[in-house]
N, C-alpha and C positions, 0 to 999 in steps of 0.2 A: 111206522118207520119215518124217521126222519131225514129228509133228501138233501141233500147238499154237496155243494162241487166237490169238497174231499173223499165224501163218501162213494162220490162218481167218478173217482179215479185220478182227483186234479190237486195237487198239493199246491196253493198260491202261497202260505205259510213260507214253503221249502223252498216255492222258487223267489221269494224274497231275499232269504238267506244266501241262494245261490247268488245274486246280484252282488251284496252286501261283499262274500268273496271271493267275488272277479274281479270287484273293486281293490280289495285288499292286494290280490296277484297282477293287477296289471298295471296299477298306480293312476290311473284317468279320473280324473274329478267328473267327465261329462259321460263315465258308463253310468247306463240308465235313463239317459236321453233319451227321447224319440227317434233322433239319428244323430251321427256320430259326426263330428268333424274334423278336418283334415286338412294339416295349414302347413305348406312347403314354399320354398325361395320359386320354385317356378312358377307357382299359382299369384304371381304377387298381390291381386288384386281380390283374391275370390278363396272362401274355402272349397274344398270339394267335402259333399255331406253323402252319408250312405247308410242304410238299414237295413232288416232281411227279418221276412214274415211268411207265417204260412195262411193255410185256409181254416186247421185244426179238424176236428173231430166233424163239421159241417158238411166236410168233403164226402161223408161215407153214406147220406142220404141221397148227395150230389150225384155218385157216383153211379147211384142203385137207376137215379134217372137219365142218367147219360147226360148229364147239363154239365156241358161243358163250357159254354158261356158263361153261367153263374160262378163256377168255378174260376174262371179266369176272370173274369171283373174284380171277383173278392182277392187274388192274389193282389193284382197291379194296386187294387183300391186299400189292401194295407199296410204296404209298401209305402202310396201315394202320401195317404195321409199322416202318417208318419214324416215321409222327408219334408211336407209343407208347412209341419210343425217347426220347421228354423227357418221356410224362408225359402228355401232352395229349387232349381227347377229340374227336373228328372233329364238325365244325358240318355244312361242305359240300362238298361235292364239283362241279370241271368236267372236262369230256373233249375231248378235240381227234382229230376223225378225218381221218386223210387216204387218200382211194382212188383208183384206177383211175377208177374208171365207179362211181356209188351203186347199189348193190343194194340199193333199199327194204325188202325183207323183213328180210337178214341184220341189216343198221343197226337195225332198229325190234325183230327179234328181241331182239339184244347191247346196245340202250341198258333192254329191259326189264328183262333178267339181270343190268346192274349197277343197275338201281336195285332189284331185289329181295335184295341184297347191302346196298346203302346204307341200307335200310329194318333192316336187322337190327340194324346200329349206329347208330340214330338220325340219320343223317347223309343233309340234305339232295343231292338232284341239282340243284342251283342253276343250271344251263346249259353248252352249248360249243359246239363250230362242228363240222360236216362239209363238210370241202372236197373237189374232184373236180379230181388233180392228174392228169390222163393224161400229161402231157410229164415226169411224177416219178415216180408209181407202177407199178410192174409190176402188168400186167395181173393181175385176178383176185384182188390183194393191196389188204391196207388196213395201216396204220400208227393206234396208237390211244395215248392219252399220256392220264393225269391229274393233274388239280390239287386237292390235299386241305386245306383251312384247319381249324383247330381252335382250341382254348384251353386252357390250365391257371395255374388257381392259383399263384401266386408263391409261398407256401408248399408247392407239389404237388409242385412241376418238379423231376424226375430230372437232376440236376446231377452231369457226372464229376467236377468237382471236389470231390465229396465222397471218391472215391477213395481212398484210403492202400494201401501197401503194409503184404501181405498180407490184403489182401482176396481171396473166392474165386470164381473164375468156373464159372458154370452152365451147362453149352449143354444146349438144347433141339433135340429131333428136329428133322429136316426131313421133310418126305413125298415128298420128293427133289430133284432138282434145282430145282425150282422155277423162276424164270426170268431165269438168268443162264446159262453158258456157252455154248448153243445152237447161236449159229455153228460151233463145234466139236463138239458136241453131232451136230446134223445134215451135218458134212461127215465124222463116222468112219460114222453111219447109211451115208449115202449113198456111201463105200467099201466096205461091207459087212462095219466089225468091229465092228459092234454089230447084236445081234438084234432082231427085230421086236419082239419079246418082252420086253428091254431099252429099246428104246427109246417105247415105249408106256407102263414105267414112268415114263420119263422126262419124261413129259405130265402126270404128275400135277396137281392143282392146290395150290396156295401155303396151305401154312398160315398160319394169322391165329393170332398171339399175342398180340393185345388186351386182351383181357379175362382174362388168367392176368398180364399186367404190370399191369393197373390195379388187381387186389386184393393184387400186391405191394407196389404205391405206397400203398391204401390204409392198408395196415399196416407204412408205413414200412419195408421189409423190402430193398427196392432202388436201390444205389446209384447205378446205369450201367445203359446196354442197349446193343445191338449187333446189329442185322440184318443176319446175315451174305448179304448178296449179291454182287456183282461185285467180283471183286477177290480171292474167300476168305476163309477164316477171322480170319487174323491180321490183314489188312490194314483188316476194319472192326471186328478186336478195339479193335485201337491208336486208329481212333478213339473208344473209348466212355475211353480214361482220359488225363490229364491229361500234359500235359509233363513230364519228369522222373522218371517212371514206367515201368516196362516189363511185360510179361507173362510169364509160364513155361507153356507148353501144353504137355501128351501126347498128341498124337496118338493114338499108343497104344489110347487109352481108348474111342474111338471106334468103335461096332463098324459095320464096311462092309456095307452090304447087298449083294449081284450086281450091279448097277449099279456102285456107285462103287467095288466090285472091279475091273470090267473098264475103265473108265476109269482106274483106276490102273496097271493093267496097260498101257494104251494109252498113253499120254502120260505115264507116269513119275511118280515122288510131287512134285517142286518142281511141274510145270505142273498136275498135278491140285490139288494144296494151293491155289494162287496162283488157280486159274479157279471150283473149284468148292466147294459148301459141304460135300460129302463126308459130308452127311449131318446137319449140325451148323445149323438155320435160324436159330439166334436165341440170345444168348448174354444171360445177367444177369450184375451184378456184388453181390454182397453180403458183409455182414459175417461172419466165422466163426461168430460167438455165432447168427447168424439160420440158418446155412444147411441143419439139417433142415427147419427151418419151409419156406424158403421151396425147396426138395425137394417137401415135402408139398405144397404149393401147384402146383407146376410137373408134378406125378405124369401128368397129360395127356401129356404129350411127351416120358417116357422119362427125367427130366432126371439131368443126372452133371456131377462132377466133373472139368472139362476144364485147369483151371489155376489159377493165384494172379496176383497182382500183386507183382511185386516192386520 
């Protein structure tokens, strides 16, 4: 049998398509962003920027351990990394739960653990809803989403069109999977060609690269960003730089840890490239002249030379 995110349930093909016409119906040249911005006579100074992400299909191994910690890091943290893809600093945050049946405890537990996350980035829990969907939810399961608004500076905002060809791209570790291919993830688990061992790695929780982007911006040092989540590396390269542009990646360069060894083994290099981040969480773009500096800066998460722009 041949394993692959479609065949685990995940149409990326479709939800391409669906982008393609929401663009058509809503007329916004910046759907498909990272996050969205938002520019009014009262903000005169400042966009306001906003996104909304879940945990996906990670949640339901999460769930089986009661980690609710894990579980709210990875909300805030793909949210996070998302709005720091323009620049922006998180105001507030809402959540949307949907369950089975409410378990008071768990709920009261996982709304603490993200707002002791949100506390760390100054960022309000502003509100959300808990609904009790039993004719939607499988028993025992919950579904959990957020909504992150923020603002930056008009002068601040990480613009790819600042881009040019030969500028050099940086990717930053991942601490693994993080929470994207999962459905596949958990149906090689659940064949038995991935170890307990492997796949506990695979539970890690989501690094936040916030605060290593914002003293980039600070010091004018970053052109573009790119959270590399669903989709793969290149597919949310291409959107951090402008039309008319392309990238040059080495693979290569990338050293695999035992996990996305064996997932590459498993499902071949096109579907592991194309589903997962293979180790690679978060990509900058910068000028050559900057990029020891901002090396230096990124030393946290291992950072290297993954490509140029051409």
């Amino acid at each position: 049998m041949k394993y692959t995110y479609l065949n685990s349930g995940v149409d990326v093909f479709g939800a391409d398509m669906l982008v393609k016409n929401i663009k058509g119906i809503v007329k916004k040249q910046a759907i498909g962003d990272f996050a969205g911005l938002f520019e009014h006579p009262i903000f005169e100074d400042y966009y306001l920027a906003a996104c909304t992400d879940g945990v996906g299909t990670k949640i339901i191994p999460l769930i089986k351990k009661r980690d609710t910690k894990t579980i709210a890091n990875d909300l805030f943290a793909m949210n996070i990394n998302d709005l720091a893809c323009c620049g922006a600093k998180p105001l507030f945050f809402l959540d949307y739960i949907a369950l089975n049946k409410l378990d008071v405890d768990l709920v009261s537990n996982l709304v603490g653990e993200l707002n002791k996350v949100l506390e760390k980035y100054s960022c309000t829990l502003l509100g959300g809803e808990t609904s009790e969907l039993g004719d939607l939810i499988l028993k025992n399961n919950f579904d959990i989403s957020g909504f992150l608004v923020g603002a930056v500076k008009k002068d601040k905002l990480i613009d790819k069109n600042n881009v040019k060809k030969g500028d050099m791209v940086i990717a930053l570790e991942s601490s693994g999977a993080h929470s994207n291919g999962f459905s596949l993830i958990r149906k090689l688990y659940k064949d038995g060609l991935l170890s307990d061992d492997l796949f506990e790695k695979s539970l890690a929780p989501v690094r936040i690269y916030y605060d290593t982007v914002q003293k980039l911006n600070d010091k004018k040092l970053v052109k573009s960003c790119a959270n590399i989540t669903g989709g793969g590396i290149l597919a949310n390269l291409e959107r951090s730089i402008p039309k008319g542009l392309g990238l040059k990646a080495d693979y290569g360069k990338i050293k695999l840890t035992p996990l996305f060894k064996r997932l590459l083994e498993l499902v071949g290099e096109k579907e592991a490239y194309s589903t997962f981040n293979m180790g690679v969480g978060f990509c900058v773009v910068c000028s050559p002249c900057d990029l020891d500096e901002v090396i230096k800066i990124c030393t946290d998460y291992n950072p290297f030379i993954l490509g140029e722009v051409v």
